[in-house]
N, C-alpha and C positions, 0 to 999 in steps of 0.2 A: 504419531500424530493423533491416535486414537483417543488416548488417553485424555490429551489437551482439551481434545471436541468434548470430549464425556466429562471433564472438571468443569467447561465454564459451562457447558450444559446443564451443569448439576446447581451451579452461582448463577445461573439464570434462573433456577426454576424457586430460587430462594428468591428473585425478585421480585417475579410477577407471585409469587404465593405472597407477600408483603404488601406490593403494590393492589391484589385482588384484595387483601385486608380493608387498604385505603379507601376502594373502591367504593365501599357502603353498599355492597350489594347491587355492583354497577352504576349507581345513582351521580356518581362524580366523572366527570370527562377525562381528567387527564390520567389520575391515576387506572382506569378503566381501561384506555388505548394503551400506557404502559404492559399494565397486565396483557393483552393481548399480543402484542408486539413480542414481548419476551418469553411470552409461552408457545410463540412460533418459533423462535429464535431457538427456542431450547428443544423443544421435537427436533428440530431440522441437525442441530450438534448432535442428539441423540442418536437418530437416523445413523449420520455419517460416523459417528463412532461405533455402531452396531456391525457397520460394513467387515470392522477387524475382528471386534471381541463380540466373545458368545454373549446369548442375549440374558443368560443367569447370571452371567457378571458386569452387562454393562447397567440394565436395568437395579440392580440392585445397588449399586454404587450412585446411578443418579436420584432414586430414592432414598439412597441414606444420605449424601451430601442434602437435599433438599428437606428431610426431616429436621438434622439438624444442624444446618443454617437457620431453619424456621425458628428454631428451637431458642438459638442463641438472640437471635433478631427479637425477637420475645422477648429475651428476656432484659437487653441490653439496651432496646428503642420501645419498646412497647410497653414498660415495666410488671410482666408477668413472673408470676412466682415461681423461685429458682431451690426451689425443696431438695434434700439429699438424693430424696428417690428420683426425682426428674431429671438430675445431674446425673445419679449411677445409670438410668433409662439411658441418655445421650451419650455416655461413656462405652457402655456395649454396644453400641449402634455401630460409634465409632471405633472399637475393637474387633466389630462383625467388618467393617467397610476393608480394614488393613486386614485382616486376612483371607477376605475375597481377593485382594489385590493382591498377596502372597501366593493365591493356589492360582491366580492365572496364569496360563502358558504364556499369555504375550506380553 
């Protein structure tokens, strides 16, 4: 169940890092309490997936889902530029994520 918590933990934190975009520097309500909401949401899954998995792998895996989800959301709703090197960037990110997930015991 660890894991579950620490994946939508990881799809929350690609929210509110989206919705905090929206936000205009807090200036907009809704998007604003979104970002809040889902940045509690996603500590609190973190937390409770920390409870199982060490904190080098679970913290590392919610920072890497969250990089790049940001990454792709970027690229795909926000239309930020998708250069080779920002691709191969996002690609080790996500060959660092599956082999953390490899070396862990649980």
């Amino acid at each position: 169940m660890a894991w579950v918590y620490l994946v939508a933990a990881g799809i929350l934190e690609v929210v509110w890092a989206y919705a905090m975009k929206q936000a205009h520097g807090f200036t907009r309500l809704t998007p604003s309490v979104i970002t809040v909401i889902t940045m509690v949401a996603s500590f609190a899954l973190l937390s409770l997936a920390m409870k199982a998995l060490p904190l080098g792998t679970a913290y590392t895996i919610w920072t890497g889902i969250g990089a790049v989800g940001a990454f792709i959301i970027g690229v795909a709703v926000l239309g930020e530029q998708a250069s080779g090197l920002r691709i191969a960037a996002a690609l080790l990110i996500v060959s660092g994520l599956v082999l953390m997930k490899l070396s862990s015991q649980e």
